[in-house]
N, C-alpha and C positions, 0 to 999 in steps of 0.2 A: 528478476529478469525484466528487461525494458522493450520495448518495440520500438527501432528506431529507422528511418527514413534519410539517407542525406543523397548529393550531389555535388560533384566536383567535376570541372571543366578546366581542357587546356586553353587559353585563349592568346591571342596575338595580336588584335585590337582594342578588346574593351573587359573588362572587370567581371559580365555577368550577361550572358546571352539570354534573350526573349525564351527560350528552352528552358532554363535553370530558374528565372522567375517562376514560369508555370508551372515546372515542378514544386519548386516551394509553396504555391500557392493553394497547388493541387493535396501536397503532403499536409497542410496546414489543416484541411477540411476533416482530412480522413483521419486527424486525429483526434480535433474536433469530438470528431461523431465520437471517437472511442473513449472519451475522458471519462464517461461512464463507468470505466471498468476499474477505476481507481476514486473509491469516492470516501468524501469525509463524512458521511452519514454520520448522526448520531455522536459523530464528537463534539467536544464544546466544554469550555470550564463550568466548575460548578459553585465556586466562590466569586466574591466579588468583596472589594475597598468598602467599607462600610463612612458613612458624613459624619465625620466628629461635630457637627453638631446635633446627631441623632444620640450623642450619650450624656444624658442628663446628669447637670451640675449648677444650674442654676442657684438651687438650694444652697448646697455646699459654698459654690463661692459668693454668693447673697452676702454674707459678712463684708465681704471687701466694700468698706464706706468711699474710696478715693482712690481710681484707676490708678495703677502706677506705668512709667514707661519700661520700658521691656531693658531686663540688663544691657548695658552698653561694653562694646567688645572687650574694653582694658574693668574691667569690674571691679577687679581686684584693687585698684585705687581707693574705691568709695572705704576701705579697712584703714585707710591713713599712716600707712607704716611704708616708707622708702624701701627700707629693707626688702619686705614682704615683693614689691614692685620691681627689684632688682633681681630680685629669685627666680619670678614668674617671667621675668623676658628672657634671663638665660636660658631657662629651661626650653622656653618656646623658638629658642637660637639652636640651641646645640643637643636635644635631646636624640638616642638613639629611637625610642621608639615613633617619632613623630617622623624622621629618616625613613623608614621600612612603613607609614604611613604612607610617605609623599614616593616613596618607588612604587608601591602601590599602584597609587595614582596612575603614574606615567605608563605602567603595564598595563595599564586598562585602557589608555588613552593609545596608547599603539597600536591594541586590539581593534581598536576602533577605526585608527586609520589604515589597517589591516582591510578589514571587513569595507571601509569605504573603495580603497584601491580595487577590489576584487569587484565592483563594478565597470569599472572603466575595460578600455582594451587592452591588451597585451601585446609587444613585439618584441620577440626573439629573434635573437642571430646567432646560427650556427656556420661554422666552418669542420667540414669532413675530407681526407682523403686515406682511401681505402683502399690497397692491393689486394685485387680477387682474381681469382681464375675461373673463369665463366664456364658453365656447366655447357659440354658437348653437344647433350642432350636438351638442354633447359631453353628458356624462352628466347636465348639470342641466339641465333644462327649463326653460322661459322663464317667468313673466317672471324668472327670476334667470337664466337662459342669455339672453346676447348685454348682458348689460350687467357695467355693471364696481364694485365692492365692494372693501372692508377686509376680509380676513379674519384674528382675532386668537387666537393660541391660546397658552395656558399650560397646562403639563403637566410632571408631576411622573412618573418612568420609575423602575420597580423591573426590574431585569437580574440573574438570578441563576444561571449554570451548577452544576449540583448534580455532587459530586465523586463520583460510585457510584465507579469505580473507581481511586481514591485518585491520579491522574495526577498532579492539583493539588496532593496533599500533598506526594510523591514530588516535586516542580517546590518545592517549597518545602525539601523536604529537604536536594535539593542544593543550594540556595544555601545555606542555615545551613550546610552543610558545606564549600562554597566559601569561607564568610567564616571559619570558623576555620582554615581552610588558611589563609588571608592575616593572623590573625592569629597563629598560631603562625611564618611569615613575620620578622611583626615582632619577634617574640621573639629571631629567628636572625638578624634586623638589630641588636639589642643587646646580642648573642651575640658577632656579628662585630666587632661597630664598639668593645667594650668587650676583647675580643682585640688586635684592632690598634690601641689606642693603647697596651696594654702590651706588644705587641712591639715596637712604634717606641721603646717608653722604653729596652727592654732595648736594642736597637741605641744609644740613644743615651748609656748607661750604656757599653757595648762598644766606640763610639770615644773616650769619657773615657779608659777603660781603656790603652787602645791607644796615646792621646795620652801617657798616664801614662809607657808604658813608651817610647816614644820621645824624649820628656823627660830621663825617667833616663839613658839609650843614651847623648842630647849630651854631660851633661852628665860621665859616665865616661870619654866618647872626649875631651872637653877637657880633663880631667885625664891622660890618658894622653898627649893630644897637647904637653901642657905641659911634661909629662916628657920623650917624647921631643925637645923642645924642648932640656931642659937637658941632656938627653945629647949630643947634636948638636954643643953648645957647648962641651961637654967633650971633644969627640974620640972616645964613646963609640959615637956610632952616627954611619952616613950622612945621606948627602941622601936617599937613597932611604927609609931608615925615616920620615925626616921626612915626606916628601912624602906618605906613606902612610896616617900620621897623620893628615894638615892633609887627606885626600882623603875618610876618613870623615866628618865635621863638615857638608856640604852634602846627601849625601845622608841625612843624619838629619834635616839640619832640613827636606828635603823630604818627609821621612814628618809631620812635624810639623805642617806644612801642608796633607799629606793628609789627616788626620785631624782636623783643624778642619775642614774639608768637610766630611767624614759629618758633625760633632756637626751642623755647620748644615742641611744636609739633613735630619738626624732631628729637628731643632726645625722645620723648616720642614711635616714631615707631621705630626708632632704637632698643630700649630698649625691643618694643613686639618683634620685628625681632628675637631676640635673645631668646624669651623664658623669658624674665628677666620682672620684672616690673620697674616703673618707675623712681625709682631713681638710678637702672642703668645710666639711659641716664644722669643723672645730674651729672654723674664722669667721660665726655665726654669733654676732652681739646679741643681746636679751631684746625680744620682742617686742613690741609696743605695741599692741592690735588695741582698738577702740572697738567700744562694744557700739552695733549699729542699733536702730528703731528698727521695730518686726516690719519689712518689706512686704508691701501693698501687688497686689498685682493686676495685669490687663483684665479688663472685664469680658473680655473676648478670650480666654485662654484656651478653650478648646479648638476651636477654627483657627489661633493661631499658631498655635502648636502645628499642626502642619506644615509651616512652614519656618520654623525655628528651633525645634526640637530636633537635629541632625539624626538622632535613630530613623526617627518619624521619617523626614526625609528622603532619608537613605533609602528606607523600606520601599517607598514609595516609586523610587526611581527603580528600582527594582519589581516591582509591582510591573509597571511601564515596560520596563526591557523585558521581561517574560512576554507581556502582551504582544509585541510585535516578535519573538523567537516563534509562537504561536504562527502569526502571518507569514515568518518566512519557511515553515514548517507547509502550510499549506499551501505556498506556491507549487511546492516539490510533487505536486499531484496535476498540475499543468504543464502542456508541452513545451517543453525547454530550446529553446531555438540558438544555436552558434552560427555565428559566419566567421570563416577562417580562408585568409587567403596568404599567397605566399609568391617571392619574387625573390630568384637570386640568379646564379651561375653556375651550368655542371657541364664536365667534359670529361675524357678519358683520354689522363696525360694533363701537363702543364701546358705546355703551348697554345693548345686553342683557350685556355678557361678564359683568358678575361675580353674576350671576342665577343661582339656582338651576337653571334651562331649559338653564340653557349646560352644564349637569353633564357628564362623559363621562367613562368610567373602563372597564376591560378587563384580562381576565386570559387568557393561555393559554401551554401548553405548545410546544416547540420539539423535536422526536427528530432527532439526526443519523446517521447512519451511513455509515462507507465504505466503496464497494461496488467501484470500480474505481475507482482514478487512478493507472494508469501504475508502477506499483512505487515510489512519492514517501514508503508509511508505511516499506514495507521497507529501501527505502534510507536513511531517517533511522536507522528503527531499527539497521540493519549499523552507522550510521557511530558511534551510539551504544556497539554491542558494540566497535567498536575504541575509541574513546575508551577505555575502562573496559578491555583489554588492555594498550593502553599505559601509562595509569596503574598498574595489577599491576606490568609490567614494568619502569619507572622504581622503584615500591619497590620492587619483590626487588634491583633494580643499587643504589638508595639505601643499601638496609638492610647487603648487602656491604659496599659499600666504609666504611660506616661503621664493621663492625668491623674492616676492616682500618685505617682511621684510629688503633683505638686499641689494636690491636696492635701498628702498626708506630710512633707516639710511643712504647709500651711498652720495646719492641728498642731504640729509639736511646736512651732514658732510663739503659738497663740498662749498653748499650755505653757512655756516657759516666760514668755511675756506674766503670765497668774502666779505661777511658784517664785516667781523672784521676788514678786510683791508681799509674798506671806514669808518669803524668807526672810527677808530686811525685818518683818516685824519681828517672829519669833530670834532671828540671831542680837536686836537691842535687846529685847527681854529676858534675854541668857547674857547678857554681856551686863545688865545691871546686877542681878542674882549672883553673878562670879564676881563681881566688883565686891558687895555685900558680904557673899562670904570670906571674900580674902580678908579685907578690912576684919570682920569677925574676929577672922583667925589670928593676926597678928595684934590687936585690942585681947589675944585671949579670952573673947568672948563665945568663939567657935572652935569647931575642931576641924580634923587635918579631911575625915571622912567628909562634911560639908562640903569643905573644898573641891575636892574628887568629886562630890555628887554633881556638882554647878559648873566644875570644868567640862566636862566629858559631851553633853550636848551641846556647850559652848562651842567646842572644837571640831563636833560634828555640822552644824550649822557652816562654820569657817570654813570646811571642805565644802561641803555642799555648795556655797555661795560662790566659789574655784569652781565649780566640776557646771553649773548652771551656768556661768558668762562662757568657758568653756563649750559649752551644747549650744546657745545659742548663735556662737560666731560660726558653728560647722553649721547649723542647720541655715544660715544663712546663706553661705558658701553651697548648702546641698537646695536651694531654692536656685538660685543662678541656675547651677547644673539641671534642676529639674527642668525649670523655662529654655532652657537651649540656649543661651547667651543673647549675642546678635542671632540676624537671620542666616543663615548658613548657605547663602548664595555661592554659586561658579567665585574659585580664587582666579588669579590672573592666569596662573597655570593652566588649569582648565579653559579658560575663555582663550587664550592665545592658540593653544592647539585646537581646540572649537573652530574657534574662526577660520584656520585654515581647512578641515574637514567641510565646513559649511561653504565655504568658498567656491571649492574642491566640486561639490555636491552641484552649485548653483552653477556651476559654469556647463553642466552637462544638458 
């Protein structure tokens, strides 16, 4: 229930008589005094945005000898493959999901100029004509009581709540700040979606690879089995070496099978990545990715994450719009003030309506105040303080794990940057030891078992050394995405409709 106050005046020279000031002015005190009876006591959030640089990482990123510049927006270049380049702009042209990103957007930003319009005044134009028969009895006297009439009215309504306590801005603020959350959103849509089509590449580069070295595998084991073939004939070896032979040859060319699966699978998400279907991906040439140097990063990464990291951002803006839903939450506990006036033409019957006599026009004031309803401001207001704790809370959990994102790509960068180095040694000194036995074997100075023993971590190595440039080119790619690319400022999008909301806003 609310207590409300107003005043309205017929007038015939002026807008608002010295009487209808004093009342409003008089009604203004008296609510004044009673605002008391609606109070925010005791409410208030209880979180707060913690300073990314209150989370220590000095240590951890100490390692970095030589700042690097922050990924630059087209990244995906520095991987040296056209291909790869041609992928990533389609996708970022014509994907669906980047669509239902950018409609997003534009819902958010309408909300906003929603919420901005609901400041300004309002005028309406109605036109009414009504056949009634006026009551005998009722407030019009006869002879127009008890008989029946047109009555015709056109009226033009000026509606205006005046913002004293900034509720209305505050209710506009956060949606301008809702709609940049949803467009920094879209940024982390082409963030993501330009991420994963160059890790589907690299997978798809990684069963090439894989294929490569399973290939090679047949094609040694059938020279070996051919061998063992002629020695067989010769008396030189068993049936058993033989059989042993002819038994590797199938499961090679079943790995060879398995890896024409993955390549098709990774053309086949390629293919969705882009919005395409599947025989996209089958007009997909054999990859060429270059493996990069383990990427250096900003020695400011915590503080600049803030501003680069699109979650981080997003949250952030969201953080903000809470804050001020909060402020327009507590205006709703101050006297709310309308002036509403009105100018048209009424008469009973055509004839006179558009006569000067039919004039009718009024202006007056509207005071609202809430005095008692049930606890309905405070409870909005509470539900407001949480909202705006939660939000805190989701960014300080954002902002963390952010840096651990790009600490922990860091660690594994660094770790494969060391295993590649001990690989290269250990796969020469399997590659001399299988050289030695084969020679062995075919001098008939070894046997077929030797062989086998000196193949087998030879070709584990060979994968390994596939599946490691493989892990390093994703975790490359998952460092980009950790740093947040570019800064993920307002697109033109957003700043176009901005502009006019702020415009809009300035001109009042």
């Amino acid at each position: 229930m609310a207590w409300a106050t107003s005043a309205t005046t017929m007038q015939t020279t002026e807008s608002m008589t010295s009487p209808s000031r004093h009342f409003l002015l008089a009604a203004l005190a008296v609510t004044a005094w009673l605002t008391g009876c609606a109070s925010t006591a005791g409410l208030g959030p209880r979180d707060a945005p913690r300073d990314a640089n209150g989370l220590a990482s000095s240590q951890t990123l100490g390692a970095v000898s030589t700042p690097a510049a922050w990924p630059a927006t087209d990244w995906w270049t520095s991987l040296d493959d056209p291909q790869l380049d041609a992928l990533v702009l389609e996708a970022l042209a014509g994907s669906p999901s980047l669509e239902v990103a950018a409609a997003r957007t534009r819902q958010a930003l309408s909300a906003a100029g929603a919420a901005d319009a609901a400041r300004g005044p309002r005028i309406d134009g109605t036109a009414a004509s009504t056949r009634e028969r006026f009551s005998r009895n009722g407030l019009v006297p006869p002879p127009l009581g008890g008989s029946t009439h047109t009555v015709n009215d056109l009226r033009a309504t000026l509606g205006w709540e005046i913002d004293f306590w900034g509720g209305r801005r505050a209710a506009f603020d956060a949606a301008l700040g809702a709609a940049r959350a949803a467009e920094v959103d879209e940024y982390a849509a082409r963030l993501a979606l330009s991420t994963n089509v160059a890790r589907a590449y690299v997978e798809f580069q990684h069963a090439y690879r894989q294929h490569d070295v399973a290939v090679a595998t047949l094609a040694e084991r059938e020279r070996i089995f051919a061998l063992t073939h002629d020695r067989y004939a010769a008396g030189l070896d068993s049936r058993l070496e033989l059989k042993q032979a002819e038994s590797a040859l199938p499961a090679t060319r079943e790995e060879i099978v398995r890896f024409d699966e993955r390549m098709t699978l990774a053309r086949n998400e390629i293919a969705a990545l882009l919005g395409q279907g599947p025989d996209r991906g089958r007009a997909l040439a054999r990859p060429a990715l270059h493996a990069v140097a383990t990427p250096a990063v900003p020695s400011t990464v915590p503080a600049e994450l803030l501003g680069r990291r699109p979650d981080v951002v997003a949250q952030r803006w969201r953080v903000e719009a809470a804050a001020r839903d909060i402020a327009a939450a507590k205006a709703q506990f101050y006297p709310n003030v309308n002036l509403v006036a009105f100018v048209g033409l009424q008469s009973l019957g055509v004839s006179h309506l558009l006569t000067a006599a039919s004039g009718t026009f009024g202006a007056g004031p509207a005071v609202t105040l809430p005095i008692f309803d049930t606890g309905r401001l405070r409870a909005s207001l509470a539900g407001r303080d949480a909202d705006y704790d939660a939000a805190a809370a989701q960014y300080n959990a954002t902002l963390a794990a952010a840096l651990r994102d790009v600490v922990d790509q860091l660690a594994s960068l660094r770790s494969i940057d060391a295993q590649r180095i001990e690989q290269a040694r250990a796969a020469a000194a399997l590659r001399d030891a299988y050289d030695l036995a084969l020679l062995r074997y075919r001098e008939g100075l070894g046997n077929y078992l030797q062989v086998l023993s000196a193949e087998q971590p030879l070709l584990t190595q060979q994968a390994l050394d596939v599946d490691l440039q493989a892990r390093q080119l994703d975790l490359t790619i998952g460092l980009v995405r950790a740093l947040g690319g570019r800064r993920p400022h307002g697109t033109q999008r957003l700043r176009r409709g901005e502009s006019v909301l702020v415009a809009r806003r300035a001109a009042r």
